[in-house]
N, C-alpha and C positions, 0 to 999 in steps of 0.2 A: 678688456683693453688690448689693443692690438699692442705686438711687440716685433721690433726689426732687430734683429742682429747683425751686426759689423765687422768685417773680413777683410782680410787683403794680409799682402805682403809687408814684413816690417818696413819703418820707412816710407809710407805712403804715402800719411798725412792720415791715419782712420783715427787717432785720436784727437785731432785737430779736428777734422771733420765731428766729431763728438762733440768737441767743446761749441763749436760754431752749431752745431743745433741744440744743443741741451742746456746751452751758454754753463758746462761746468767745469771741474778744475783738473779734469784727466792728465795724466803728467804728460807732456812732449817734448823729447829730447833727439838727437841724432846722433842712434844709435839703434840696433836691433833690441827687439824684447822689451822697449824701455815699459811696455804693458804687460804688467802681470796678473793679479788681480782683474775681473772683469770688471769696467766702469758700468755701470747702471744709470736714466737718466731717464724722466717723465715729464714730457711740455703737454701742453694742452693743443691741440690740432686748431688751427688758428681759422675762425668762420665768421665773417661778417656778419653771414645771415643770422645766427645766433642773438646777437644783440639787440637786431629788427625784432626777432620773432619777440626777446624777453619783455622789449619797451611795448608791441603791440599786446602782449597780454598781463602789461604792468610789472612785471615779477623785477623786485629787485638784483636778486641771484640767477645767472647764467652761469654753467656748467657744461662746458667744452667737451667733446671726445678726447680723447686721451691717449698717445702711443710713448712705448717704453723702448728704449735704446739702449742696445748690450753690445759693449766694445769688448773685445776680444783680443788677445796676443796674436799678433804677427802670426800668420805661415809661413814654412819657406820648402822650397824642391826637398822632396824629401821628409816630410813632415810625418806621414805616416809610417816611417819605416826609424822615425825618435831622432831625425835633423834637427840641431835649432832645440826648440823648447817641445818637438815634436806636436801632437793635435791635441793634447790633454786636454787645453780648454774647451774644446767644440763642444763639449759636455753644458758647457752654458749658454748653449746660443739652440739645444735641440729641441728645445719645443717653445721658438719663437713662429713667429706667422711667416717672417720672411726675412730673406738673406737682402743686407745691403753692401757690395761687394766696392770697395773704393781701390780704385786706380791711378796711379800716378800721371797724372798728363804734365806736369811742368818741370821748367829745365835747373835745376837748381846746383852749382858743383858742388857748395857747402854741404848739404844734405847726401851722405851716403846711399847707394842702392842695392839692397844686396845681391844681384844678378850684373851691375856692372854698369847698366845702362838705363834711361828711360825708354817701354815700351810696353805700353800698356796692354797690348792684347797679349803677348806674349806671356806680360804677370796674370790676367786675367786664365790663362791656359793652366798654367802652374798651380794655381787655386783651385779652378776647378777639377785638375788630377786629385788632389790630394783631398777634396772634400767628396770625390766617387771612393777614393780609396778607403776614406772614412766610414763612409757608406756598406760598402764592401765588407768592413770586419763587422761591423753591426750584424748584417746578415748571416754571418758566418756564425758569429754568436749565437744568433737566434737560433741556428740548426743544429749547434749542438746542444742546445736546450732540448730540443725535439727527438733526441738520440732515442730517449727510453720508449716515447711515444711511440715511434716507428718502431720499433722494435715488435711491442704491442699490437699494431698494426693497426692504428685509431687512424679514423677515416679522416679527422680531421686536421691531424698530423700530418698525413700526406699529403694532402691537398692542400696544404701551407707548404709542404715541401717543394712539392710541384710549381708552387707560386716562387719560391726562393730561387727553382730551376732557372726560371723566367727572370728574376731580379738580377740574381747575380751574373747572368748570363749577358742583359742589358751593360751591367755596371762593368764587367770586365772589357765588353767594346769600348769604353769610358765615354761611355755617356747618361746624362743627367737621370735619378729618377721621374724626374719631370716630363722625358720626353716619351716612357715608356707606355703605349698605348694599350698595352693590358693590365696597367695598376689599378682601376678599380675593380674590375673582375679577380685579377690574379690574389691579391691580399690588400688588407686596408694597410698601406704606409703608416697611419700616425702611429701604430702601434712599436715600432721603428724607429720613430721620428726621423726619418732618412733630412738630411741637409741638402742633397740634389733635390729631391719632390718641394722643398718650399718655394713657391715664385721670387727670383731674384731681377735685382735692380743694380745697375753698373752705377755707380759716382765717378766722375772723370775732373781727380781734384786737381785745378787748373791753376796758373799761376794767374795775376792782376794785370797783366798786358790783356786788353779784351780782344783787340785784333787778333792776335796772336792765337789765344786761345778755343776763338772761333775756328782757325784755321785745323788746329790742333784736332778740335772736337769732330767738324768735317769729316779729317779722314779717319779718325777712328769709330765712331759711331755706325757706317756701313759695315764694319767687320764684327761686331758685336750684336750676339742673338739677344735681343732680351731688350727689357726696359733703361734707356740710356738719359742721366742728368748731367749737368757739368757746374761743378760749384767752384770756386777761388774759395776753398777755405779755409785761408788763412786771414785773406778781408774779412771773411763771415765769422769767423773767433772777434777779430778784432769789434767788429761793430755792434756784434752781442755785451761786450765790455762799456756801450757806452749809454748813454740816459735813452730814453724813450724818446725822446723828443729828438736829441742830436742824432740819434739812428736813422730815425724817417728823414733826417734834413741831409742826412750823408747821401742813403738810398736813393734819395731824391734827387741830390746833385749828379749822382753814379749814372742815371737811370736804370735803377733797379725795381723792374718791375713785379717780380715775385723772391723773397729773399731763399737762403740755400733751404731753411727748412720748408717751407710752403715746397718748394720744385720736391724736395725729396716725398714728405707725404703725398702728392698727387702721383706722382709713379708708382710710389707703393699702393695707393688703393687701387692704380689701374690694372697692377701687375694683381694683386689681389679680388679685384673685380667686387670694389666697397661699392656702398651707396650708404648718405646719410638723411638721415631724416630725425624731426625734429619735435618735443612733446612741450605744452606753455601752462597746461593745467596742472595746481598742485603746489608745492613748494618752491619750486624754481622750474626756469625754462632750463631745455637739458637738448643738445645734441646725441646720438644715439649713430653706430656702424654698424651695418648687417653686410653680409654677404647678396649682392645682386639675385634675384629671384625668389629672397626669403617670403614665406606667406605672412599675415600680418599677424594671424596668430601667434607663430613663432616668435617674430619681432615683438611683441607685448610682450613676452617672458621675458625681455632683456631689460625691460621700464622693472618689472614684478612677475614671479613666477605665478600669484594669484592673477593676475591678469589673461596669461594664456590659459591656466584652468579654468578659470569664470570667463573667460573670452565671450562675450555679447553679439556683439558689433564695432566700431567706429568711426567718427566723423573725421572725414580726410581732405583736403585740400594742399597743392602744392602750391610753395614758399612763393612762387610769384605770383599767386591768383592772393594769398592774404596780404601778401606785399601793399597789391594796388586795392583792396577791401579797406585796409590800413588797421578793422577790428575782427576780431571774433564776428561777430555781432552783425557786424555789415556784410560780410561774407555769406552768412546765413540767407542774407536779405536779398541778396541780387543772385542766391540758387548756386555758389562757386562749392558749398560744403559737398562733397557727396558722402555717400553712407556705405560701410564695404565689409565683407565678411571677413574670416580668416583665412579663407584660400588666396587674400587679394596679396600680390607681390608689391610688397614695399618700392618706391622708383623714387630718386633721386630727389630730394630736396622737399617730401611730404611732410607735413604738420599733420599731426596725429591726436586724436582722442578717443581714448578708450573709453568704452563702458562694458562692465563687468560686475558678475555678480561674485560674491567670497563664499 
């Protein structure tokens, strides 16, 4: 299950922006800290296609992909050096897939800042100091784990040192481990779980004037590296509170054409370079995320680890060629199934069937 973790400075809106996707009951108040405790929060990744796929191969039950939301206490200047509530919690966001980094973009006087003003790239800068710095003592830690090893003169010691040379060297210029082009060569990251090396997504939590906000997003979106969405989430709390029905009829009046959770999952899988694909034989239709250029072998180990050991073959067609088949069966008929080994790379929107022997 993919998991995003959630940043920013107190006072943001990151726990509102929580509540607005995970529609739950994270406390928000204004004030610093009011997040202690990390909120935790699991929706289903919202797919049309899914429902097509379950009704063309009958299945009652459709089973969604699935992303996990971990809100986190505030940062603030300083955090690393025990400012504020210092980085203690960053411990529960270290081996999420990726950072969702929320920004204040609206103008609010009631709502405290702890820096004094609203400016987002500014907070944005502040964050990313103190999530290198974090980065930084991990490393540190790590080498004097390696004390005795060196000492010893173990080859593989040094040559993680030698890597550390290289990291920490990176991270004291202060910049991301993401941007460092000898991380794969130099040492594998997750062993780390560095928070710079996860791909990160800016939120630019906006107020409900939408002209306004457009304006807002404009000019910060060119000064920010990285994956950029802009939500009003404080609307998005609000309309998550309401019926199924009066949501769509709100959205609709709003013209809201993708809500804040929808925008958020499509940056994060671009920033993570997802693809989904889709299985109908069996118990229930099921949605399934791999990593772009997965082989399909591999991808079967995520349906059943018996699958990629007895990996066979299987029959694959993409969601718009069964789409317009409308069956199984017809698809077969007009030659759209093709037939594909384990070397083949899963691509966006495949309907899969395995055949394997146990």
């Amino acid at each position: 299950m993919l998991s995003v973790g959630i940043v920013g400075l107190p006072n943001v809106g990151k726990s509102t922006v929580f509540n607005a996707l995970c529609r739950g009951g994270a406390k928000v108040s204004n004030y610093a800290f009011c997040t202690i405790e990390p909120n935790r929060g699991v929706v289903p990744v919202p797919d049309p296609r899914l429902d097509r796929v379950a009704r063309i191969f009958e299945q009652e039950k459709a089973t969604p992909a699935a992303i996990e939301f971990v809100d986190v206490a505030g940062l603030v200047r300083g955090a690393s050096r025990g400012e504020g509530l210092g980085n203690q919690f960053l411990a529960a966001i270290r081996e999420v897939d990726a950072i969702l980094h929320v920004l204040r973009a609206f103008p609010d006087p009631r709502v405290l800042h702890v820096e004094g003003n609203v400016d987002p790239v500014r907070d944005a800068e502040i964050v990313e100091v103190e999530l290198i710095l974090a980065d930084l003592a991990s490393a540190q830690r790590r080498r004097e784990r390696l004390a005795s090893a060196l000492k010893a003169r173990s080859p593989e010691a040094e040559h993680e040192a030698a890597a550390l040379d290289i990291l920490e060297e990176h991270l004291n210029a202060q910049k991301p481990a993401r941007t460092l082009a000898e991380r794969d060569e130099a040492l594998s990251l997750a062993q780390l779980f560095l928070l710079t090396a996860k791909p990160e997504v800016y939120l630019l939590n906006t107020g409900e004037d939408r002209e306004e906000a457009a304006r807002t997003v404009g000019q910060i979106r060119g000064r920010l590296h990285g994956h950029v969405v802009a939500v009003p989430a404080r609307l998005e709390a609000d309309l998550g509170e309401l019926e199924e029905a009066d949501r769509a009829a709100f959205a609709a009046d709003m013209a809201l054409s993708e809500t804040g959770l929808e925008q958020v999952i499509h940056a994060c899988y671009r920033a993570l370079d997802l693809v989904t694909f889709f299985t109908g034989v069996g118990a229930e239709a099921r949605a399934w995320t791999v990593p772009r250029g997965t082989p399909l072998g591999v991808a079967a180990g995520r349906i059943h680890t018996d699958m990629q050991r007895g990996f066979i073959r299987a029959e694959v067609i993409g969601f718009d060629g069964l789409d317009r088949a409308g069956s199984w069966q017809q698809a077969h008929n007009v030659g759209a199934v093709r037939i594909e080994g384990k070397e083949y790379e899963v691509q966006e929107g495949d309907v899969v069937l395995v055949r394997f022997h146990v």
